[in-house]
C-alpha angles and dihedrals in degrees: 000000000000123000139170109189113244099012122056134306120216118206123213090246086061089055097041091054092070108094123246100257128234120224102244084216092053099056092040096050082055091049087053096051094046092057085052097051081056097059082045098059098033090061090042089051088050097050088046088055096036098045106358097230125070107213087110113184121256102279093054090055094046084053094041081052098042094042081054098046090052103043082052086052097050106040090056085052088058092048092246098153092043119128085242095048091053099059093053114073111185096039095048091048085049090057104043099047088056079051095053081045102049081043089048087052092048094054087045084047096054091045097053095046087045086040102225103123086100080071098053120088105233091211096053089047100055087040096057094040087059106036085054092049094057095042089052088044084058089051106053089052090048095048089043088049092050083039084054096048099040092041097050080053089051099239094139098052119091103233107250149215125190113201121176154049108359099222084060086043092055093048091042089057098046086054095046089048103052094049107100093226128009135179095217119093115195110220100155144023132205125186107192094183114034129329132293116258116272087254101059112072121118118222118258082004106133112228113220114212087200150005101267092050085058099045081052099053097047094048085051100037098044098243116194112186127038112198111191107215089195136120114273084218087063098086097165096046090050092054094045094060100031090057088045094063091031087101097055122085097245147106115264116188123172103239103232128229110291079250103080088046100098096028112130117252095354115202144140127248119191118213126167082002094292119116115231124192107228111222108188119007130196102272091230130056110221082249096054087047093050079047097055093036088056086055101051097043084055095038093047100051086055106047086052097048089048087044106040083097083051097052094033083064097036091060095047090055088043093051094042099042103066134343115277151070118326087221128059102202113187127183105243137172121264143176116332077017085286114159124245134169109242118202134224146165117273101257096157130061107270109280094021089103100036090080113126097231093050100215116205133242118286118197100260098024112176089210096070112086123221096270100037081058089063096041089049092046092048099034097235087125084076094047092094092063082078077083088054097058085043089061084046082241092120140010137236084241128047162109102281117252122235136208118276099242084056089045085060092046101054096023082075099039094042122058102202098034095113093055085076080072093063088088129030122283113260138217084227140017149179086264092053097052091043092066105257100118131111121053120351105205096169138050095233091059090056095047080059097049080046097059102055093037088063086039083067092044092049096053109018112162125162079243087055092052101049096048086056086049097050089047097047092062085064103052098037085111095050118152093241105060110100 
């Protein structure tokens, strides 16, 4: 029993309630082995039914290996193993079996441009592709199952105190109480100037009436994590309590201001030995741009090469349907709001689409010839663009570029129009396969467009790309494209 007179007193049945905690890594890094583990014995399965027997010669196990580096790798871009992600079955297998199939299309890619798929059984293939797709399927609701049960004990949470100024406590609270999942679990509470409104208790959380009391409590109950709900500005305060919990084997971070909460992608950078909360960041690293430019050069080649029959005949029924250029060219913005001309096929009668106000197509629109009806309906006008990511003007992925006199428009009635700039334009986008293409007649309609265009800058991965351009094979015929 420990006591301190006047102030509370902590039994050894109260330290001994909190769970033993799990390490969240260390769950994760066997949830990861054991997807591995998955790849590994799907291929090995397949080799057992195809040639019974699994010694497979060497390309099949650089593509096994490949095909399991990648789908790592991918996974951990879609925050698979996130404490959120875990804890929500159907959305992270979701995710993860577009992962295993975007992993599966980059193995069929390498082999057609090295020209080895001659060498790979197809059976063996589809049977490993869907053998491993079931078995990572197992273990996602088995690891979600085990993430349920642990997480309802409160193995996962850091045990934590809250010391500091009671009007930061409260907002902290509310924050902490409106997040879905959190791996912070409040034990104690320690208000250092005055006293927390009625309203703001947590239930089973100890309130501590000092400092001493706190530094108590944490030392008894096994604590693991201090958060100083302090000013940054009070130096002197920070170093006092700080200094008081120094001695104690615990994390001790300095909450910041409510106002880098929702900040995206909060982090700290030191220069000159001074840390610097970064408020916004470039949404891509110079290695991810080299990445995605990579992508597009290779991409791009390809497409061109399968579709040169496509555009040959697309510019002859261009040409003989109605007078004018083959090509329709508009300045648009592009990355860092630069402008580019984008080119397209000629889908208006010559002069429909010079207008200075640039309207946009209606369905119907008496402007669009016969056959630029059908370019627009089956997407083939875009398909020039190709020439744009060539010239590293635009990318395969992307939110879609406007015309200027609509970036304008929209740039002064929506605040955060112009953050779509901060990555190439694309010839398709999040927004696009999500059904939000066509006209967009109402502002509501393009904050919309807008939101999941900043939702791609904000979490671009190859992975991501690759899913967009998958989906937006099956919505090229969409109703709403005029």
């Amino acid at each position: 029993m420990v006591s301190i007179p006047g102030e509370v007193t902590f039994g050894g049945a109260f330290a001994r309630s909190a769970p033993r905690r799990l390490s969240l890594p260390l769950f994760t890094a066997a949830v990861r082995l054991a997807e591995g583990a998955a790849v590994l014995a799907g291929a090995v399965a397949a080799a057992l039914f195809r040639f019974n027997h699994y010694e497979l010669p060497g390309e099949y196990w650089f593509a096994i290996l490949t095909a399991l580096l990648l789908s790592q790798q991918g996974a951990s871009h879609q925050g698979l193993y996130d404490l959120e992600q875990l804890g929500r079955l159907m959305r992270s297998i979701r995710r993860l079996l577009a992962v295993w199939a975007c992993t599966f299309a980059i193995i069929a890619l390498l082999a057609f441009m090295t020209k080895t798929g001659s060498e790979f059984s197809r059976l063996w293939a589809g049977i490993w592709f869907s053998v491993t797709a079931a078995g990572l399927v197992g273990v996602r609701v088995a690891a979600y199952c085990l993430f349920r049960r642990a997480r309802a004990r409160g193995v996962f949470a850091h045990r934590t105190l809250i010391v500091g100024d009671p009007d930061r406590i409260a907002a902290y609270l509310r924050h902490h109480e409106a997040l879905p999942t959190s791996a912070v679990a409040i034990s104690g509470i320690c208000c250092t100037g005055g006293d927390l409104p009625a309203d703001r208790g947590l239930p089973g959380t100890a309130m501590l009436p000092s400092l001493d009391a706190a530094i108590e409590f944490a030392r008894v109950t096994g604590v693991e994590l201090v958060l100083l709900a302090v000013s940054w500005d009070e130096a002197a305060t920070v170093e006092r309590l700080a200094g008081r919990f120094r001695a104690l084997p615990m994390d001790v971070h300095l909450l910041p201001p409510p106002l880098a909460w929702g900040l995206a992608g909060p982090s700290t950078a030191v220069m000159d030995r001074v840390a610097m909360p970064t408020l916004t960041k470039r949404p891509l690293s110079d290695l991810q741009r080299f990445v995605k430019r990579a992508e597009d050069a290779v991409l791009a080649v390809l497409m061109l090469a399968v579709c040169s029959p496509v555009l040959l005949l697309a510019a002859v029924a261009i040409k003989l349907d109605s007078p004018g250029p083959i090509l329709f060219r508009q300045q648009r913005y592009g990355f860092n709001n630069r402008i580019i001309e984008v080119y397209k096929f000629r889908s208006m009668r010559h002069g429909g689409a010079d207008r200075a106000d640039v309207p946009q197509a209606r369905r119907g629109d008496p402007r669009v010839t016969r056959v630029g009806a059908w370019l627009r309906r089956t997407s083939v006008d875009e398909l020039p663009q190709l020439f744009n990511v060539l010239r590293n003007e635009m990318s395969l992925v992307g939110p879609r570029p406007h015309a200027v006199p609509h970036n304008i428009l929209y740039g002064g009635l929506i605040a955060e129009y112009f953050e779509r700039h901060k990555v190439k334009p694309g010839m398709t986008g999040w927004a696009q396969v999500n059904g939000l293409r066509g006209e967009t007649d109402t502002v509501e309609k393009m904050e919309r467009r807008v939101r999941h265009d900043l939702h791609y800058v904000d979490n671009w991965s190859i992975w991501f790309d690759l899913k967009i351009l998958i989906r937006t094979v099956l919505v090229l015929m969409g109703r709403n494209v005029y």
